[in-house]
C-alpha positions as CSV (number, residue, x, y, z in Angstrom):
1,X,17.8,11.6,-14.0
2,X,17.0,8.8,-16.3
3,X,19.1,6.6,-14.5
4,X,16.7,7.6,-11.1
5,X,13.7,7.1,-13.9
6,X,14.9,3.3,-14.7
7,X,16.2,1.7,-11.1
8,X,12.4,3.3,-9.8
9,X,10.6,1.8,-12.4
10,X,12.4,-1.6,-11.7
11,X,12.0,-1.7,-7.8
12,X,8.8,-0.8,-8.3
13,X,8.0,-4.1,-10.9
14,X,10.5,-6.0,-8.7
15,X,7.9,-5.2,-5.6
16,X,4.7,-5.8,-7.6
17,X,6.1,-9.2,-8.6
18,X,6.8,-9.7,-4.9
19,X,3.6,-9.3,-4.1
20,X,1.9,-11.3,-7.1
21,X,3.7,-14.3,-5.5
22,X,2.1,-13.7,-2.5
23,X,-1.6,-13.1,-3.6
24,X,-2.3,-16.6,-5.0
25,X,-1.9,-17.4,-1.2
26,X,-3.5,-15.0,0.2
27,X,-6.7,-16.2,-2.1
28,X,-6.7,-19.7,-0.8
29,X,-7.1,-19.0,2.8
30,X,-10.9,-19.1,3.2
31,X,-12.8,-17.3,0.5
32,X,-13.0,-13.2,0.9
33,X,-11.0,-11.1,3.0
34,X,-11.9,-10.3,6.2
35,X,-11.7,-7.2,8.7
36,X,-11.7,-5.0,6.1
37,X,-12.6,-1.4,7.2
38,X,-11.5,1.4,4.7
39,X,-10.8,-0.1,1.2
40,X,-13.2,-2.3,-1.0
41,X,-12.5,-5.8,-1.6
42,X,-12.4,-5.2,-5.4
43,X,-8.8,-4.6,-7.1
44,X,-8.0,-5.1,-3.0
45,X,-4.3,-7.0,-4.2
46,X,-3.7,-4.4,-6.7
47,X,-4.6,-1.9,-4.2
48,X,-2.1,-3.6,-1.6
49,X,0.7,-3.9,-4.3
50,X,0.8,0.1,-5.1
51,X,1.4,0.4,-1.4
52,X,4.4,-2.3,-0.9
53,X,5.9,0.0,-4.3
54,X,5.0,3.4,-3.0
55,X,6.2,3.0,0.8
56,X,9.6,1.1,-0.1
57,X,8.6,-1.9,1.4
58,X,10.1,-4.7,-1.3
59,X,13.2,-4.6,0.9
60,X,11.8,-4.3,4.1
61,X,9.5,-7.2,4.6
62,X,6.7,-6.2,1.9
63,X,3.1,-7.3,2.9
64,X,4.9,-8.7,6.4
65,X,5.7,-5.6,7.3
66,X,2.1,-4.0,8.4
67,X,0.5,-7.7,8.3
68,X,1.0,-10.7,10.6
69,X,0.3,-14.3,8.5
70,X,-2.8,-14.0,9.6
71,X,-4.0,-11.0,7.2
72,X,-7.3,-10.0,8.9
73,X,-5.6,-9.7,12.8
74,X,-5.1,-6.0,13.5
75,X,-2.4,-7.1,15.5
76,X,0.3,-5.2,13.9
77,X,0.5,-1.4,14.7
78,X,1.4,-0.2,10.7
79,X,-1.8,-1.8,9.7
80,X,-4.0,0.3,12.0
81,X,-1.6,3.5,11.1
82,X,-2.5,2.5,7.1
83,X,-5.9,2.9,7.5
84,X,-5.8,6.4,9.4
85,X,-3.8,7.0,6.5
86,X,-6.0,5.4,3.8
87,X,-9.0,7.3,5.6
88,X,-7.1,10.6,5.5
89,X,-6.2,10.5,1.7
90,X,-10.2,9.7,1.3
91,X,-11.2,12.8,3.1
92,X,-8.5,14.8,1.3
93,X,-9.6,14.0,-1.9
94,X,-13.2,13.9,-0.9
95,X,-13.0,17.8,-0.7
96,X,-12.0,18.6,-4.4
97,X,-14.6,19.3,-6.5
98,X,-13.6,17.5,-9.2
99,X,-13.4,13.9,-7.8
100,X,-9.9,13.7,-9.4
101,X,-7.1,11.8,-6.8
102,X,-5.0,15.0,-5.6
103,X,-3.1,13.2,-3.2
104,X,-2.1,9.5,-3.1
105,X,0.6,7.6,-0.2
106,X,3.3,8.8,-2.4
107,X,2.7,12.7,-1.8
108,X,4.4,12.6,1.3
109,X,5.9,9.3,1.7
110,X,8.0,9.5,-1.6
111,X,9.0,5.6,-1.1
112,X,9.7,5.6,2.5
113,X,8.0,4.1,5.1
114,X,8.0,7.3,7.5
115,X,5.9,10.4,5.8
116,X,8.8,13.0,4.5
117,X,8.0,16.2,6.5
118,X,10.7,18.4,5.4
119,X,11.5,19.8,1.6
């Protein structure tokens, strides 16, 4: 179990650190991001990082693989699945009373790219 523990806590600093050499980039290309429609544009990199860990995506393209190089173009059909995803968790956690995060990506994606819909 610790073992488990240790090689997730890796990939997930080995996708983060993936993605920080990406972001510098990202920033230079004109100012703000553009075409957002579900998250805020604060902690937006940060936000985009716990993704590439939480869905297993290091390996499998990381931002490239819901994003064309231009970020903004919805061209990409992951990227329009994300944000019926993104909006779903909102609503989700929109109905507790307690304004506490219930449910995050990780609930039922568990560090895959395809939701896990059996136990």
């Amino acid at each position: 179990m610790r073992i488990l523990v240790s090689l997730t806590a890796a990939a997930t600093l080995f996708a983060l650190a993936l993605v920080a050499q990406d972001a510098p980039k990202a920033k230079g290309k004109g100012g703000p991001p553009k075409n957002l429609k579900v998250l805020p544009p604060e902690n937006l990199v940060p936000t985009m990082q716990t993704f590439v860990a939480g869905l297993g995506l290091a390996d499998k393209g990381g931002c490239n693989f819901c994003h064309v190089a231009d970020r903004s173009s919805d061209e990409k059909e992951e990227k329009v699945m994300a944000r019926m995803m993104i909006s779903m968790v909102k609503e989700i956690n929109g109905k507790f009373p307690d304004g506490k995060e219930h449910v995050n990506c990780y609930t039922c994606h568990r560090g895959d790219p395809m939701p896990k819909t059996a136990p």
